[in-house]
DSSP file (Angstrom, degrees, kcal/mol; ACC not computed):
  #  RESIDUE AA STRUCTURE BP1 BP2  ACC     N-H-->O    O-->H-N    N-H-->O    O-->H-N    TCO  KAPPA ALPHA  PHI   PSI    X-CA   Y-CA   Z-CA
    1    1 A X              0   0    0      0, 0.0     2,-0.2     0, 0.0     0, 0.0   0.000 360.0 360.0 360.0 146.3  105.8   77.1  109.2
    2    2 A X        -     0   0    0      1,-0.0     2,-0.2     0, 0.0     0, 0.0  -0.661 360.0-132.8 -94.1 164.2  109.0   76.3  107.8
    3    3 A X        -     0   0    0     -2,-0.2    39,-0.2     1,-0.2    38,-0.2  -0.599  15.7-141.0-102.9 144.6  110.0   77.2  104.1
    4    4 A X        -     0   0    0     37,-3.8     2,-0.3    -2,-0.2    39,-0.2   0.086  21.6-107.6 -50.2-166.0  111.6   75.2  101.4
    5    5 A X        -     0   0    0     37,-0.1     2,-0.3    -2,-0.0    39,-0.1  -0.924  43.5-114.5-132.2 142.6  114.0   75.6   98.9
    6    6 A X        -     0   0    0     37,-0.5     5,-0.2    -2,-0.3     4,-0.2  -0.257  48.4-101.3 -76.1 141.8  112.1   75.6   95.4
    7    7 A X    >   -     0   0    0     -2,-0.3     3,-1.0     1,-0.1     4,-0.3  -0.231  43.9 -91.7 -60.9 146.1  113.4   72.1   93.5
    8    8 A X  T 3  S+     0   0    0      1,-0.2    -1,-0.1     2,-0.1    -3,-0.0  -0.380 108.1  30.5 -76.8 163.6  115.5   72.4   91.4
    9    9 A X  T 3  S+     0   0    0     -2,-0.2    -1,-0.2    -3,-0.1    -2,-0.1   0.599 105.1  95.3 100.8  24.4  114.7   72.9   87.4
   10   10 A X    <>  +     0   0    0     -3,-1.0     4,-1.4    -4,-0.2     5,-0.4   0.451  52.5  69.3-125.4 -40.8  111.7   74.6   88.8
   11   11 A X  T  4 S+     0   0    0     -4,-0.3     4,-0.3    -5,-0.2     5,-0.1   0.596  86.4  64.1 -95.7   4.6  112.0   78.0   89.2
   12   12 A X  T  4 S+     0   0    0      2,-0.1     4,-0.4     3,-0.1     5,-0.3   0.784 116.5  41.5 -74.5 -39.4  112.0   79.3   85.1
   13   13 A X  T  > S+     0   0    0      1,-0.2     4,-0.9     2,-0.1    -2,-0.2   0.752 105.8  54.5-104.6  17.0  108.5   77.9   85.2
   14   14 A X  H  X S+     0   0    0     -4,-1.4     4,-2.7     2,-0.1     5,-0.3   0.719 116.3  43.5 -83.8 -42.1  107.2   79.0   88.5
   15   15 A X  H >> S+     0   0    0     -5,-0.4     3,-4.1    -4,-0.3     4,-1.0   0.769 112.7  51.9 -46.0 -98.1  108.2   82.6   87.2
   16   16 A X  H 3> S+     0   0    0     -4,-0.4     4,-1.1     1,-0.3    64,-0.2   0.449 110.2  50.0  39.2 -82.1  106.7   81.8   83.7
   17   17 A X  H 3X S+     0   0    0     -4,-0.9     4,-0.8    -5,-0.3    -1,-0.3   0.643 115.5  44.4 -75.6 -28.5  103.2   80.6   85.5
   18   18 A X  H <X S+     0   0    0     -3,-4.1     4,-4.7    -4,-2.7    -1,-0.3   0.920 109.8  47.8 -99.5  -7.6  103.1   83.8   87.5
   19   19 A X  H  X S+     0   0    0     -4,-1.0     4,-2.1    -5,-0.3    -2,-0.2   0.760 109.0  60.6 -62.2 -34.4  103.8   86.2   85.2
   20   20 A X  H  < S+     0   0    0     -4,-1.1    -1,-0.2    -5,-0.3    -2,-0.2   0.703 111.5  41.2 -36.6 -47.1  101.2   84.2   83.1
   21   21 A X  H  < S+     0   0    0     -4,-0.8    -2,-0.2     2,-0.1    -1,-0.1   0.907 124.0  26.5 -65.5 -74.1   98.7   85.1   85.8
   22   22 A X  H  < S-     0   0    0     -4,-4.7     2,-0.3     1,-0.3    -3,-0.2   0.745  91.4-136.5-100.1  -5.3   99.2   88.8   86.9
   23   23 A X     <  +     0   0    0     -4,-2.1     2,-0.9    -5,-0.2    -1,-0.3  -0.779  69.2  26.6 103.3-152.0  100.8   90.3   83.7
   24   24 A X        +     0   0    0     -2,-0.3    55,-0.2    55,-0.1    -5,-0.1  -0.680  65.1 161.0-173.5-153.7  103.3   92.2   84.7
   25   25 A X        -     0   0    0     -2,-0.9    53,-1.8     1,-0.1     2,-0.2  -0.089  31.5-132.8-118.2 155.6  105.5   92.5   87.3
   26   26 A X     >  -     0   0    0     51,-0.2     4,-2.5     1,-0.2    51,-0.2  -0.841  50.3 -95.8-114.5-163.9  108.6   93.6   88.9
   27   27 A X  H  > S+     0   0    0     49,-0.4     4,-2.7    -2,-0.2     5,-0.5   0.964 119.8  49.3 -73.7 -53.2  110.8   91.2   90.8
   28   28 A X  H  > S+     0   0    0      1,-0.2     4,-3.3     2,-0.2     5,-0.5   0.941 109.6  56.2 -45.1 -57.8  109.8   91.6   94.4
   29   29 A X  H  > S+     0   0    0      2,-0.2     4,-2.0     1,-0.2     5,-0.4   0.943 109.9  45.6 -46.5 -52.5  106.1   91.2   93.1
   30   30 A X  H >X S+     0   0    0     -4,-2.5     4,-2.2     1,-0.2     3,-1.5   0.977 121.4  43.4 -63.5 -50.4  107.1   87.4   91.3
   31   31 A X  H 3X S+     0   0    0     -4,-2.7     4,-3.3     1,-0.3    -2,-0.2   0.968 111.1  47.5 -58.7 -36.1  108.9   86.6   94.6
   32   32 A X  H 3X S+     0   0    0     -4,-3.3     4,-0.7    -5,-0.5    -1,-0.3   0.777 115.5  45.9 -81.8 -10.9  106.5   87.7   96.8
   33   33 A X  H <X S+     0   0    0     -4,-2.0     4,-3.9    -3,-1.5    -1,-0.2   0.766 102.9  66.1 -90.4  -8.8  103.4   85.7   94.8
   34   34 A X  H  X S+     0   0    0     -4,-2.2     4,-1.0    -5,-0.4     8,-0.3   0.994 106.4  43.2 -48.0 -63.9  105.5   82.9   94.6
   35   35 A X  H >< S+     0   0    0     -4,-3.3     3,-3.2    -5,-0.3     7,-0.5   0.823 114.4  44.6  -5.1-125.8  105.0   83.1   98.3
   36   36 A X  H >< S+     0   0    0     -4,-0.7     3,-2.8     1,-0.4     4,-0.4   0.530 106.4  52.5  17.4 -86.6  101.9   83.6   98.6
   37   37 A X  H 3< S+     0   0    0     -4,-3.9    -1,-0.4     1,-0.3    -2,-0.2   0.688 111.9  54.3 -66.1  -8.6  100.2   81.3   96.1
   38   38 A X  T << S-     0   0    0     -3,-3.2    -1,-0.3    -4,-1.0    -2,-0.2   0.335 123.3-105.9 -86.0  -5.4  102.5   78.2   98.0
   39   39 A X    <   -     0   0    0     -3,-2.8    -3,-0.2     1,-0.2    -2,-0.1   0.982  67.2 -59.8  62.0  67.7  101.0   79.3  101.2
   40   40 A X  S    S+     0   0    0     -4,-0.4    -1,-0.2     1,-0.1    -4,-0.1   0.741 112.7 123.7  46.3  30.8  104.3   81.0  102.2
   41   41 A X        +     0   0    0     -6,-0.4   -37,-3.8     1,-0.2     2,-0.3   0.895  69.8  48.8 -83.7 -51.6  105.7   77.0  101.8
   42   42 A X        -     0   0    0     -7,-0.5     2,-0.3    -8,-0.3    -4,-0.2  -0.813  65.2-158.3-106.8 153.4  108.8   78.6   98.8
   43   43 A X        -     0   0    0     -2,-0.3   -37,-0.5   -39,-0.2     2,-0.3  -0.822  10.6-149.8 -86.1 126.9  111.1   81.2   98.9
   44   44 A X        -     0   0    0     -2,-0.3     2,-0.3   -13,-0.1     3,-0.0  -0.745  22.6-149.2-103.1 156.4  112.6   82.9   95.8
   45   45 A X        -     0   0    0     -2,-0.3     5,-0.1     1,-0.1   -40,-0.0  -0.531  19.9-123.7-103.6 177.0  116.2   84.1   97.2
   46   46 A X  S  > S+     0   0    0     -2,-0.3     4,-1.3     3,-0.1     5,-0.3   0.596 112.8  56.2 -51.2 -47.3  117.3   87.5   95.3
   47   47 A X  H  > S+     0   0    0      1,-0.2     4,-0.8     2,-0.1     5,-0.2   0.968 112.8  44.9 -72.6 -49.4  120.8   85.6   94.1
   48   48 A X  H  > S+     0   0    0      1,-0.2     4,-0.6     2,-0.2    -1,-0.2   0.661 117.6  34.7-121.8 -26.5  118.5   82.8   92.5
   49   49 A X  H  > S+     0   0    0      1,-0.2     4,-8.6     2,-0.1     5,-0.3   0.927 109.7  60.8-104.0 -32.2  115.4   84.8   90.5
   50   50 A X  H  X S+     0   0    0     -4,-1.3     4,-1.5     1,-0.2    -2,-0.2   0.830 114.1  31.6 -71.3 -17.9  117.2   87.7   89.3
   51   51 A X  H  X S+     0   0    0     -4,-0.8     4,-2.7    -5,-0.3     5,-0.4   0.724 114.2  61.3 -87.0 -19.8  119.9   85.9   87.1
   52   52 A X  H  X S+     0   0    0     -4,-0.6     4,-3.4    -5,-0.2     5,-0.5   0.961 114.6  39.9 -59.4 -58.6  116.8   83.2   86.6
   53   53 A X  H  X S+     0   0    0     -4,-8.6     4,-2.4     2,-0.2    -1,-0.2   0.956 112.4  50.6 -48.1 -42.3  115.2   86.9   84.9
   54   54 A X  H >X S+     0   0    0     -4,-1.5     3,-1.0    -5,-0.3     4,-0.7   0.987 113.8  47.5 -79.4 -55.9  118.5   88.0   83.2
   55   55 A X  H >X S+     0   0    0     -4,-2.7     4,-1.8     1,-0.2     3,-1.1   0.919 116.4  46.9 -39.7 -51.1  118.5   84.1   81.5
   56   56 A X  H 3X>S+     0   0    0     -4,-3.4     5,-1.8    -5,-0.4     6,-1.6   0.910 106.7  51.7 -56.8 -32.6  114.9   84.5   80.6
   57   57 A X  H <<5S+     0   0    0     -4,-2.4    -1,-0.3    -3,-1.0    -2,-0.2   0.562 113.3  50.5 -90.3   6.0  115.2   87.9   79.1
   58   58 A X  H <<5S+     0   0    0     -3,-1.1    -1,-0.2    -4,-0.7    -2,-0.2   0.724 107.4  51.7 -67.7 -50.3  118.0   86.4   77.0
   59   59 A X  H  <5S-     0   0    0     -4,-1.8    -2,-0.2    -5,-0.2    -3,-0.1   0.360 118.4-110.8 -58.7 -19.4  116.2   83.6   75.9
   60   60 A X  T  <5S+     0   0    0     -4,-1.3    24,-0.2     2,-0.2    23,-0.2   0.808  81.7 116.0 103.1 -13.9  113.8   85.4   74.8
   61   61 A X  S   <S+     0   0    0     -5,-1.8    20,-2.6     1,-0.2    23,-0.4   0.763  79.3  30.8 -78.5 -44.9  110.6   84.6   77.5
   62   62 A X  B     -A   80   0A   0     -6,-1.6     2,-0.5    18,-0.2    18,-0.3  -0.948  59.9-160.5-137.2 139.5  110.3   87.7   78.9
   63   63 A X        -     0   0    0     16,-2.0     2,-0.3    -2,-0.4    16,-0.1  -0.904  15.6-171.1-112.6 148.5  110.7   91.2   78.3
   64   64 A X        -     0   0    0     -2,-0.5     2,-0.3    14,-0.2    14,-0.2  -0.846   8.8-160.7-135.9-179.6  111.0   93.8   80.8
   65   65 A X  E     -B   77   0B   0     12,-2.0    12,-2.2    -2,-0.3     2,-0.3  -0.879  35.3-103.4-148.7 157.0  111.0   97.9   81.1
   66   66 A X  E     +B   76   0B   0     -2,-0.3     2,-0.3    10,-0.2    10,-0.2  -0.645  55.7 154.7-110.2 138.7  112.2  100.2   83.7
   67   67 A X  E     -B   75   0B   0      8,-1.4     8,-0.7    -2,-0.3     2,-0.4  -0.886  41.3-111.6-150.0-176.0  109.1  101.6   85.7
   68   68 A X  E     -B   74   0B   0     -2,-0.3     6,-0.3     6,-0.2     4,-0.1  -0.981  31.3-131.8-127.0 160.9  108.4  103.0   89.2
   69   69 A X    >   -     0   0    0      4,-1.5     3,-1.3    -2,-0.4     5,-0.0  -0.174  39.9 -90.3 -89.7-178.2  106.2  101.0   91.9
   70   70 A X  T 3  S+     0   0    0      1,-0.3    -1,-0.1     2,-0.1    -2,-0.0   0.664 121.5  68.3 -84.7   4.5  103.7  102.3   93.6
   71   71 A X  T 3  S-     0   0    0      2,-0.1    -1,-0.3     0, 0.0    -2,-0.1  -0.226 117.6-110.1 -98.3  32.7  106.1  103.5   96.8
   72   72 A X  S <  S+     0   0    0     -3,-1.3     2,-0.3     1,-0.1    -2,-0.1   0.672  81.7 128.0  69.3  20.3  107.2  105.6   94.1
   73   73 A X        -     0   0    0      0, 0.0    -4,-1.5     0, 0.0     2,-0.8  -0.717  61.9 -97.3-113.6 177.5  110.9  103.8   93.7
   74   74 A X  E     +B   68   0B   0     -2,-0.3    -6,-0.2    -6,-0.3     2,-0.1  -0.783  49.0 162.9 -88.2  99.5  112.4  102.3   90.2
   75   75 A X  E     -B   67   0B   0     -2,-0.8    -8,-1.4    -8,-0.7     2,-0.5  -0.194  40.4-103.8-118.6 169.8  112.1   98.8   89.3
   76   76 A X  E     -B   66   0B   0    -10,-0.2   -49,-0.4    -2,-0.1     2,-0.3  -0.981  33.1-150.9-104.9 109.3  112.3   96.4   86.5
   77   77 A X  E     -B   65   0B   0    -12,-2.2   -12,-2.0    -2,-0.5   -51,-0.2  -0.760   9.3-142.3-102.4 141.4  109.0   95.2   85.3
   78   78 A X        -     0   0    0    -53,-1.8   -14,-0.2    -2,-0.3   -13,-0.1  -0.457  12.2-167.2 -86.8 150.3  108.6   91.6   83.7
   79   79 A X        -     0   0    0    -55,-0.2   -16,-2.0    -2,-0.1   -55,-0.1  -0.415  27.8-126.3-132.6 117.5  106.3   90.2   80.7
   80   80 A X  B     -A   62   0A   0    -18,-0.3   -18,-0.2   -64,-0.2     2,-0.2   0.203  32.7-151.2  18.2 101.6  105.5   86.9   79.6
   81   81 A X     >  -     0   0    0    -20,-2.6     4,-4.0     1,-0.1     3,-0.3  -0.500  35.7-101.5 -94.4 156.6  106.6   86.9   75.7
   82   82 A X  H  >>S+     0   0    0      1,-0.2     4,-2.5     2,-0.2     5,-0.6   0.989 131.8  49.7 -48.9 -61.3  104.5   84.4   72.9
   83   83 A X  H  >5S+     0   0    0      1,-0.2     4,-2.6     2,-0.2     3,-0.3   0.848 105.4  53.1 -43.9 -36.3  108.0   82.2   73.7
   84   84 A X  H  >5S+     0   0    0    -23,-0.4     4,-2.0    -3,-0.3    -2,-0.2   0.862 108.7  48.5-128.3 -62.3  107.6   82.6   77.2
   85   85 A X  H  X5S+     0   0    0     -4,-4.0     4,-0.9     2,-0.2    -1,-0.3   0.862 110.8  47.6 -35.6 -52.6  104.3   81.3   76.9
   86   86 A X  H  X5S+     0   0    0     -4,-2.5     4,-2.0    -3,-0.3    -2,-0.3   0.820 113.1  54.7 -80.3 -37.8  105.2   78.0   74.6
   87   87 A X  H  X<S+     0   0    0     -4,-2.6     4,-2.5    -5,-0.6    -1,-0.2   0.896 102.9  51.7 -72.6 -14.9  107.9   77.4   77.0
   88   88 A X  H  X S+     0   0    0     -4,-2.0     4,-4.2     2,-0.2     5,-0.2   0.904 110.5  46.5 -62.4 -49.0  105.7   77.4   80.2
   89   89 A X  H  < S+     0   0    0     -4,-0.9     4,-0.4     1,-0.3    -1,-0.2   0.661 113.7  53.4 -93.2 -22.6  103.2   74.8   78.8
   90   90 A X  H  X S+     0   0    0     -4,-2.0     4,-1.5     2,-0.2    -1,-0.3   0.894 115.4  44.9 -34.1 -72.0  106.6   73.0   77.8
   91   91 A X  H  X S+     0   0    0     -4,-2.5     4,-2.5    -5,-0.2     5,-0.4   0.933 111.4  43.0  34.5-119.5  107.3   73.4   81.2
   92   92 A X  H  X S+     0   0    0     -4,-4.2     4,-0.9     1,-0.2    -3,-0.2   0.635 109.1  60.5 -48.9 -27.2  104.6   72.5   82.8
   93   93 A X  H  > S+     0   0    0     -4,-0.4     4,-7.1    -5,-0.2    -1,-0.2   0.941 112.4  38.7 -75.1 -61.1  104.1   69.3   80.4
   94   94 A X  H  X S+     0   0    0     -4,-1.5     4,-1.4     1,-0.2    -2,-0.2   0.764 113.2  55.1 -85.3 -14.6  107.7   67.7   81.5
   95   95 A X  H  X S+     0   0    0     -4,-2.5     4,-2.1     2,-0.2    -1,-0.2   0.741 110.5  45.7 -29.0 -55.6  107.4   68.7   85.1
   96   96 A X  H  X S+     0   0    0     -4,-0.9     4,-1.6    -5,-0.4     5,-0.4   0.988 112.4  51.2 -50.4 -66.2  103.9   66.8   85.2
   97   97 A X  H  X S+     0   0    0     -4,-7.1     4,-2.3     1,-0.2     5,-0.3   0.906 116.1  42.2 -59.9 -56.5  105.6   63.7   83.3
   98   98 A X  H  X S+     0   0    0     -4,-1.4     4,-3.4     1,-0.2     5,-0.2   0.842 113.4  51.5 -29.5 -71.2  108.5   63.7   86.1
   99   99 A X  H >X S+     0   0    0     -4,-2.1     3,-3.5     2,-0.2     4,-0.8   0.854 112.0  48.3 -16.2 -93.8  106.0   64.3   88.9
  100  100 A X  H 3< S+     0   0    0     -4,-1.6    -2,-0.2     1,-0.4    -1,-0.2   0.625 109.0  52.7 -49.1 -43.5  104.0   61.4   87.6
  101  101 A X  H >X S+     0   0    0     -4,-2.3     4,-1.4    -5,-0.4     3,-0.8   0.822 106.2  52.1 -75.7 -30.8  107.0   59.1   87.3
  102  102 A X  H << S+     0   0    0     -3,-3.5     4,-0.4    -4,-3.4    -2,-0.3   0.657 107.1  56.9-101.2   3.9  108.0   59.6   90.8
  103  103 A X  T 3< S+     0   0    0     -4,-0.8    -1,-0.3    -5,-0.2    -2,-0.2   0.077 103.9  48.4 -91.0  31.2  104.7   58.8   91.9
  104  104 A X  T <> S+     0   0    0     -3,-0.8     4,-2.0    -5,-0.2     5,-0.2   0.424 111.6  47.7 -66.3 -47.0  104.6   55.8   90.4
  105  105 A X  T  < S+     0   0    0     -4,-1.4    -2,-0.1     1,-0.3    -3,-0.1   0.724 117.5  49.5-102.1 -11.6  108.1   54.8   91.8
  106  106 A X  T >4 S+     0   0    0     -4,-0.4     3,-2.7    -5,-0.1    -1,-0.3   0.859 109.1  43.6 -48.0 -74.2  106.8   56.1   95.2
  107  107 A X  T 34 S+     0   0    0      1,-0.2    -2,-0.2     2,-0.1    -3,-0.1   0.916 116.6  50.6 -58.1 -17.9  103.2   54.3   95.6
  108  108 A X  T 3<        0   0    0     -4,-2.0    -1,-0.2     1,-0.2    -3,-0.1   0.566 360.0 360.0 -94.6   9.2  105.2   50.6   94.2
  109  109 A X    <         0   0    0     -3,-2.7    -1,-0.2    -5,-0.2    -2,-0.1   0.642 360.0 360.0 -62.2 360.0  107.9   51.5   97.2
């Protein structure tokens, strides 16, 4: 099957929503559930989620900590801040309204 490209304005609060989920993470693990929960539909690039982290962890969404995986190598691991939280459901709210509005201007096509 072939992959997308994730839309833009999209990808702080697909991160967000899976860090939300599993706790957390290091970066291959958000790309690779990104995957996963889309049925392998998006792709996170490398260039695209790791400055999407370094903008979050600026802002103030997520904090992360230096850890090692379980193949024993050194990572950055991600978590979901109280901010990080309000902004998802923020998020998720004006994604929804968008959505909604371009089905409407769809179904009256």
């Amino acid at each position: 099957m072939a992959r997308d490209e994730i839309p833009p304005g999209t990808l702080h609060m697909l991160i967000l929503r899976v860090l939300a989920r599993n706790g957390e993470l290091h970066g291959f693990e958000i790309a690779k559930s990104i995957e996963q929960l889309s049925e392998e539909v998006l792709q996170v690039e490398e260039g695209s989620l790791y400055p999407a982290l370094q903008r979050m962890l600026v802002k103030g969404w997520v904090t992360a900590a230096w850890g090692t995986t379980a193949e024993n190598r050194r990572a950055r691991y991600y978590r979901l801040t109280a901010a990080g939280r309000r902004q998802l459901e923020e998020e998720i709210s004006q994604f929804e309204r968008v959505i909604g509005a371009i089905h409407r201007v769809i179904q009256t096509a």
